[in-house]
N, C-alpha and C positions, 0 to 999 in steps of 0.2 A: 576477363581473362585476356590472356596477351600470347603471341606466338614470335619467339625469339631466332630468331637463325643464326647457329653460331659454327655453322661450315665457312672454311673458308674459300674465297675463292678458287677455279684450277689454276694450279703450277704455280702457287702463295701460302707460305710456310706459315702459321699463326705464332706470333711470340707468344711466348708461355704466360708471360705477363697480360699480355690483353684475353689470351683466352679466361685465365683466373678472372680479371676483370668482366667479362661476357656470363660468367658463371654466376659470378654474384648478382649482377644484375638478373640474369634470368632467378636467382634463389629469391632476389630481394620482391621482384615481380610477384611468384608463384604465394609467397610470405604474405604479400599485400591483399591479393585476390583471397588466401585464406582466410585473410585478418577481417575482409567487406562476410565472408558469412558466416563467423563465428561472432559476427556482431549482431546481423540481419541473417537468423535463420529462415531456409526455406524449410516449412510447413505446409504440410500438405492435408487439406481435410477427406477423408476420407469416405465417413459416413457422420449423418452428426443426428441424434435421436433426442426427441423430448421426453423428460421425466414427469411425468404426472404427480399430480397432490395426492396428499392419503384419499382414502374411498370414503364417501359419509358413515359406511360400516367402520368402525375403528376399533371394534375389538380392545386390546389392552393399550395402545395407543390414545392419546391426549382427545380430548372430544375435540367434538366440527367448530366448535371456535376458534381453535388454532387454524385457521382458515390458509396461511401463510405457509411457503414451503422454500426454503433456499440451503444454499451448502451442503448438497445431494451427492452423496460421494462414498466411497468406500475403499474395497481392496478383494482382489480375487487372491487365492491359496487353493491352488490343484483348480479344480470342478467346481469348487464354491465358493460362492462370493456372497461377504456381507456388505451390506449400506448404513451409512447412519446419515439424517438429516436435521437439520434444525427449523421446527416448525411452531411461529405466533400466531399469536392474536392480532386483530386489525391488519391483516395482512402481509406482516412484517414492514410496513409503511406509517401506517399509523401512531403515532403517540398520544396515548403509553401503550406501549404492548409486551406481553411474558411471553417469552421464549420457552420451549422445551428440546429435546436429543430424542428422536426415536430410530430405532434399528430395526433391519428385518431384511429384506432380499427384493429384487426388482425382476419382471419377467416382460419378454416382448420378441418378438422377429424383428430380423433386419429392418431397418428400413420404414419400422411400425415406433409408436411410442411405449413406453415402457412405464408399467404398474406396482404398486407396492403388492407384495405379498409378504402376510404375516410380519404386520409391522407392528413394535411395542415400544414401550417409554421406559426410556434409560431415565430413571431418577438422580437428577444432580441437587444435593441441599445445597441451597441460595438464599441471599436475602430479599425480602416482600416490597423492600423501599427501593423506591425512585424510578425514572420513568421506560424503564426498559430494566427490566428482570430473569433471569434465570440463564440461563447456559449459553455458550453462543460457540459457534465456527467449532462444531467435532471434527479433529484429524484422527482418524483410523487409522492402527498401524499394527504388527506382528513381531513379537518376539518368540524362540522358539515355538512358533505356530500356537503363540496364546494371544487372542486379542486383545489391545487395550485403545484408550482416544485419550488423549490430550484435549481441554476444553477450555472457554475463557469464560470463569463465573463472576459474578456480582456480592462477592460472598469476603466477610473477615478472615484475616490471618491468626490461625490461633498461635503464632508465636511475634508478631509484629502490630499493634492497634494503632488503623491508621484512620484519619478523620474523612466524615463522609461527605458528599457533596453536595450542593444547595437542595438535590433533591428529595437526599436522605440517603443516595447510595455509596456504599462502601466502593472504594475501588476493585476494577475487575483485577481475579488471579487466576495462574494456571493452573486448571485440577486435572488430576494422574487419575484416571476410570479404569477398573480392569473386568472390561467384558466379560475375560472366560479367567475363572478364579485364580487360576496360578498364575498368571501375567501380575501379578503384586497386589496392594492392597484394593479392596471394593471402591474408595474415594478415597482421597485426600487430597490439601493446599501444599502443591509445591514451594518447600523453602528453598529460597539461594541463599546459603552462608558464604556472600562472600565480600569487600570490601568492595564499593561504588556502587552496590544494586542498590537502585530505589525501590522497597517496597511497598510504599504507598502513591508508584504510579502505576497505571491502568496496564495489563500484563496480555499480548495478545502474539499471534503470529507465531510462536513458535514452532519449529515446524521438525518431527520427528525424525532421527537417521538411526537405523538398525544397520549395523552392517552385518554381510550374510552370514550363518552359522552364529552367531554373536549373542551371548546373554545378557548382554548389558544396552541399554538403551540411552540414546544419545540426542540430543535437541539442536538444532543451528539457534541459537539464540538471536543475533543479529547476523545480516550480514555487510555491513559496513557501520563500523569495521567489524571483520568474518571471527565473530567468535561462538565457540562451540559449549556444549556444557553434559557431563553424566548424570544419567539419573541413577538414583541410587532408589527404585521402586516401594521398597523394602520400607525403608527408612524416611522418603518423599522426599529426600535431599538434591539440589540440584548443584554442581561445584566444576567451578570451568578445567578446559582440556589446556593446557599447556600453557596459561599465562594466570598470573593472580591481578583481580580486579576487576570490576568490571566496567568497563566505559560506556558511557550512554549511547544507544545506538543512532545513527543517522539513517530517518530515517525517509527524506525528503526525493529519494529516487527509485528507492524497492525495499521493498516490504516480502516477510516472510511467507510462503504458501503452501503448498502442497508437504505431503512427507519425502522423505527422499528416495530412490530406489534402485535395486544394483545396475548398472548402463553394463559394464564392460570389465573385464580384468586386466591390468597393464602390467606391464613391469615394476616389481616390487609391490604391487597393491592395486587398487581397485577403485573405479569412476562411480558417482552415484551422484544420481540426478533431481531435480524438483523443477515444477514451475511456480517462480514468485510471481509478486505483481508488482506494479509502479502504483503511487498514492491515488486515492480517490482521485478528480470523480472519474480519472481515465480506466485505474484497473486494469491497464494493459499486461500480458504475460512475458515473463521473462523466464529463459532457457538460466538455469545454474547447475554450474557442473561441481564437485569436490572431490577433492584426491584424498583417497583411506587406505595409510601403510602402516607399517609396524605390525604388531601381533595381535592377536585376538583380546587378548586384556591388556594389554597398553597400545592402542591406537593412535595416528596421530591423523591428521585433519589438516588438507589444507586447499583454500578458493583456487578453483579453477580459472574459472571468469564466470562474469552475467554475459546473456547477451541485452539488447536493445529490446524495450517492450514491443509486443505486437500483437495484432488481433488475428486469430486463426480467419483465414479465408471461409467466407460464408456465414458464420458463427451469427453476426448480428443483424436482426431485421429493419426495415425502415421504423426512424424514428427510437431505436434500442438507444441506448448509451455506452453499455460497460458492458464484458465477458469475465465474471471476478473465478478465476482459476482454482478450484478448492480441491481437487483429488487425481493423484495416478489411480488406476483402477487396475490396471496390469501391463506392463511392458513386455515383448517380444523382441529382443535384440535382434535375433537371428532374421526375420522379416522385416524388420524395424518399424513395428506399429504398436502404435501404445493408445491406451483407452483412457481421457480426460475427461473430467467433468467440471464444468462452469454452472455459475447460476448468473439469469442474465437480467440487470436492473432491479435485482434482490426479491425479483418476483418470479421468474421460470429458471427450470434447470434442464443440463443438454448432457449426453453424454458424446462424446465426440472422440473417434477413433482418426488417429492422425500417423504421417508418416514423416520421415526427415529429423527425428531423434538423433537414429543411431549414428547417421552423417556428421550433425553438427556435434556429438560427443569426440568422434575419431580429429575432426577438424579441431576441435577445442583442444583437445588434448595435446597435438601437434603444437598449436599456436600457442600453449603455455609452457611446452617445452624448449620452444624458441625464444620466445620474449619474456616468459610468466606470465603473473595472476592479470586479466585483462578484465575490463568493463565495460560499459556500453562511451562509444566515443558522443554522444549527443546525447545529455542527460536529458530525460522523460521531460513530456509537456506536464507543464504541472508542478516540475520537480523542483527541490529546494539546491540551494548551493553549501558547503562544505563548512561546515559549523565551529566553530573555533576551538570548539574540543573532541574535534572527531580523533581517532587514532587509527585509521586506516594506514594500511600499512603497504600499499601499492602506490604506484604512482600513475595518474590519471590526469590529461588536459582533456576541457570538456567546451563545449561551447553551446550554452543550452538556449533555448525556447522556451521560454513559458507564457504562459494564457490565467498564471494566478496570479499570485503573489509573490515578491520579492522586496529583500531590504536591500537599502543604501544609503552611500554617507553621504551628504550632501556637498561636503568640502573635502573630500578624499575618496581614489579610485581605489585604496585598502582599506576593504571593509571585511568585515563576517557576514557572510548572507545565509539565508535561510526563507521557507517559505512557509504559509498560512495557507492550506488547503480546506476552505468550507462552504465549498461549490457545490448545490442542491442535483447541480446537472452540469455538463459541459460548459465551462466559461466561453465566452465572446473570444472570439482569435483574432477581434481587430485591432484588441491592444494586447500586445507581446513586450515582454523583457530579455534583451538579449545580454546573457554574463557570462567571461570566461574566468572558468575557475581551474584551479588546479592545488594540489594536496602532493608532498615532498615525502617522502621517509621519517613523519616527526609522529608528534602525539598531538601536534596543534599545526592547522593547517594555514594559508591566507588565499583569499582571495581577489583576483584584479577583477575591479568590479567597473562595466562599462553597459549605464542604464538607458536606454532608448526608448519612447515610449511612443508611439503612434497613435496620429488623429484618428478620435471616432468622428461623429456624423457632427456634433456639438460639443463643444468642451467648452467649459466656464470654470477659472476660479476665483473659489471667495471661498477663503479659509478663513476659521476664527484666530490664526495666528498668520495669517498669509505666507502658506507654504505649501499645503498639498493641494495637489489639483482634484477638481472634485467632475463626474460626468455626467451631461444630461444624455442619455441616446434618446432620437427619438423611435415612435412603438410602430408596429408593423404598418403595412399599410391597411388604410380602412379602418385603423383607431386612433381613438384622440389620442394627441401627442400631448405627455403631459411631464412638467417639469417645475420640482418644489426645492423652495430657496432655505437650504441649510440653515436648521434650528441651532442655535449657540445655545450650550448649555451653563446652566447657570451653578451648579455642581463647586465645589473650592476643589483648588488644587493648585500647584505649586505654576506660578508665573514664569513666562520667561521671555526673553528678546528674540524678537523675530530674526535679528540678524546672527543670532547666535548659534553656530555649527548644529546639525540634527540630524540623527539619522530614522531615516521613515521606513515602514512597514506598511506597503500597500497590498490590498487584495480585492476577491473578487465573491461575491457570492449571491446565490440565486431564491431568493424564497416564495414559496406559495404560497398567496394569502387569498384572504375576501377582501373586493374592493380597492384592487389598491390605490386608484388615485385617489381615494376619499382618506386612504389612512397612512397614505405615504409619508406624512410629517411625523406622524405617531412611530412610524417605523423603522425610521431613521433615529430618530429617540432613542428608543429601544436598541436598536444596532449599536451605537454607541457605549449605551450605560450596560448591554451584554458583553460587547468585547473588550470594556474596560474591567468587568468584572474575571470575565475569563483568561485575560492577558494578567493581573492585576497591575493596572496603571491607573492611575487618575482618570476620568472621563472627561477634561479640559483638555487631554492629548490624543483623544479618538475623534476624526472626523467621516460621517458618513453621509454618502448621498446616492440617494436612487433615483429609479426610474419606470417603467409599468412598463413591460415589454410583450408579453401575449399573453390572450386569455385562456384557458383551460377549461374543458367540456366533459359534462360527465356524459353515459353513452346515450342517452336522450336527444344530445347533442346542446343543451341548457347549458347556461354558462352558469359553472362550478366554483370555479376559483382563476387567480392570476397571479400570474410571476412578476417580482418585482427585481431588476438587478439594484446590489447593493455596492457600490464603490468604495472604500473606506482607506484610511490613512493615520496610520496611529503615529505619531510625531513625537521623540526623544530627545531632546534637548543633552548636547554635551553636560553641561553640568548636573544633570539626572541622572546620568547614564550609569553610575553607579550605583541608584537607588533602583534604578528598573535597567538592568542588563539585555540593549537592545536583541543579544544573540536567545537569553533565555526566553524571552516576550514570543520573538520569530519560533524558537521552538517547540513552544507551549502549542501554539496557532497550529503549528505543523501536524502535531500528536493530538490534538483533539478530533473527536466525530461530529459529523452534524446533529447528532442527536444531542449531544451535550452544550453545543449552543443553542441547540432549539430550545434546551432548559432554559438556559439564560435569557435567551427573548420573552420563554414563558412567565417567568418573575418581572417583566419590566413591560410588559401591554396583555390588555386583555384579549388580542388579536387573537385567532385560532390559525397559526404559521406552521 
């Protein structure tokens, strides 16, 4: 904040012209200080309470083998409040493990932890194949005070047959659950009729908007670019709000989260809120605001702003990683406290009562009515850059940071970038990619792309086409330092000149293994002939190289297992580039889970990773 003094001195007439001028500047000031916390909200934690696992008594609930408890969350209405959570096998850590949805109610005092009471198993039919099964991420939500969840199954489209993956599973879709009977049908697969929806890619995030009094139920589908969609309950039809099409989402800086919930009433219509999150492995939260005008059966929908992701104060403990955001529970304007729930490193969940909502909505609201739809000005650690078929329809310079992955063209500062996020834990911060992107008023964006890459402790390369740098780090102190000389695969695939233009796709990712300096060769193997399976490129254009960086203890304090960092560098050759579309390859990487490359490693070593 800034303090402007715009009196003029005594017996000194101000021209009209500089006070006008003294005016703006103090507006442009006061504008700017808005614009730092509608970016960077202040949050304020308030109380933050742990959720406990079912009880070994489980009643109509999933037996003690769903040992696992994460995305603990729900929704108050008047006096009572439901929960619903997603609870596996092997801890929800382990592969393979089956998932289930159970509901029921939580009970505890301030300040104490909180217990299921009378909890039961929402049955969702899925498929039995591949290595993670059954229901995943329930958003609770209300229409005329009927409950229903949105969920992401592993389960066929009975109007679309799409092929299954190495492990036998069908792609996940969105299924419409309705709790309490009149909220629409008992289950069914969400169809989109509409032109550019894939439906045989993996279908998640969607994140519910009810606006208030409202019979009709409404999903954010992506929100970059901000598009919306009706459910038509009834029927399980999903069909977009104001545009025909649907564009693939970007989704390399936030991701969709919570349901949405009424903030405030404005002129002409009405604010409603969510917290999303930025991509694995950060899972930071982000404040989204949307404006809902028009009438109660023709609404229209339009992005407020994100803000910048961030970690509620206190939220994570020594050694935590992530706070992943899955539910409002209730908001209070009028006091401005709202009740959040996170689950923290997919293993504990918190419910967390927080203040500084209602501030950054009035601020938001302000600064979109000034400028428009805004975003976070520092895309997320982690995040990907501006896709060449994004259609975001704001305009945004961004100057990002990242700690993963990023492409670039080796002979030119215009590129399409995009990022590969399959990061076990937190990437190394010692090497960072700095890009500034920015996206125009169009359907296709470009980016200036200026790649810097900073020394770790060791760097060596030896490429099998002498192009990507490959890293040794060496291991903590107190362990052998150990460092293996990149296996060339012996694989066919399409040749090409070293000296000939390329654009690389580098990343970062962390795996658990047994022994790794003993199978570090083996693993690097693997790494390759998985992410040339999972990108599909030839495995002559993946280079991978690790490292053994700590070892891991079970509570005995025995040594269990070790992390190995994996370097990699998938190399595109201009004259390829039309057989393997470097932007498609970076987005594939982007939209995949860890678990789905853990498949792919699993096909290509016997290693237990």
């Amino acid at each position: 904040s800034q303090v402007v003094n715009l009196a003029p001195a005594p017996g000194h007439r101000l021209d009209p012209r500089a006070l006008a001028m003294r005016s703006m500047i103090a507006l442009t000031l006061a504008l700017l200080a808005g614009a730092e916390h509608v970016h960077y909200p202040s949050i304020t934690a308030i109380d933050i309470q742990h959720v406990n696992k079912l009880p070994e008594t489980r009643g109509e609930a999933p037996p003690v083998d769903y040992d696992g408890m994460m995305f603990a969350g729900g929704l108050r209405t008047g006096l009572t409040s439901t929960w619903v959570a997603r609870v596996c096998t092997n801890g929800c850590t382990q592969l393979p493990y089956s998932s289930a949805i159970v509901i029921g109610s939580v009970q505890g005092e301030v300040g104490q932890s909180l217990s299921w009471q009378n909890a039961s198993e929402i049955a969702v039919a899925h498929s039995q194949d591949g290595l993670t099964v059954g229901p995943e991420d329930p958003r609770l939500d209300v229409v005329r005070g009927q409950r229903f969840l949105l969920t992401s199954v592993n389960v066929q489209s009975p109007h679309v047959s799409c092929p299954a993956d190495d492990t036998g599973a069908p792609p996940r879709k969105q299924v419409f659950v309705a709790v309490d009977s009149d909220a629409g049908p008992a289950e069914c697969v969400i169809h989109v009729a509409e032109p550019g929806f894939d439906h045989c890619e993996p279908q998640k995030n969607w994140a519910p908007l009810v606006p208030k009094d409202s019979d009709e139920i409404f999903f954010v589908y992506s929100l970059m670019p901000f598009q919306v969609m009706s459910l038509d309950r009834h029927g399980c039809q999903g069909r977009l709000v104001g545009s025909s099409g649907v564009h693939r989402p970007e989704l390399s800086q936030v991701r969709g989260g919570t349901r949405y919930v009424h903030g405030a009433d404005v002129a002409g219509g009405a604010l409603y809120w969510s917290v999303a999150h930025t991509p694995f492995p950060q899972y930071k939260a982000v404040l989204t605001a949307v404006l809902v005008t028009g009438s109660q059966h023709d609404p229209s929908f339009e992005l407020v702003g994100l803000s910048c992701g961030f970690v509620v104060p206190g939220l994570l403990g020594e050694g935590q990683l992530f706070a992943y955001p899955n539910s409002i529970l209730e908001f209070d304007a009028a006091s401005d406290l709202a009740h959040l729930t996170f689950h923290i490193d997919d293993v504990d969940n918190r419910l967390v009562t927080v203040s500084g909502v209602r501030t950054w909505l009035e601020e938001a609201y302000l600064h979109w009515k000034e400028f428009g739809t805004f975003t976070c000005p520092e895309q997320v650690e982690g995040s990907a850059r501006w896709l060449s078929n994004s259609s975001n329809v704001t305009t945004t310079m961004a100057v990002t940071t990242t700690t993963t992955a990023s492409l670039a063209t080796t002979t030119s500062t215009e590129s399409t970038t995009a990022e590969a996020t399959l990061a076990a834990t937190t990437a190394d911060p010692s090497s960072t990619t700095s890009t500034v992107a920015k996206s125009q008023h169009a359907t296709t964006s470009e980016a200036s792309t200026e790649t810097t890459t900073s020394s770790l402790p060791e760097t060596t390369t030896t490429s099998l086409h002498d192009q990507a740098e490959s890293t040794t780090t060496a291991s903590k102190a107190g362990e052998e330092e150990t460092s293996t000389e990149f296996a060339q695969s012996t694989t066919n695939a399409p040749v090409f000149d070293t000296s000939e233009p390329a654009t690389k796709i580098s990343g970062r990712m962390q795996l658990t293994v047994p022994d790794c300096a003993a199978n570090l060769a083996a693993l690097e193997q693997a790494t390759e002939a998985g992410l040339a399976s999972l990108a599909a490129v030839p495995v002559a254009f993946v280079e991978a190289r690790g490292s053994c960086s700590r070892r891991l203890r079970d509570g005995l304090g025995r040594r269990a297992s070790e992390t190995a960092q994996m370097d990699y560098t998938i190399t595109i050759p201009e004259s390829q580039a039309q057989a393997y579309v470097p932007g498609n390859v970076a987005n594939t990487l982007s939209t995949s889970t860890p678990s789905e490359f853990t498949a792919q490693l699993a096909s290509n070593t016997d290693l237990a990773v």
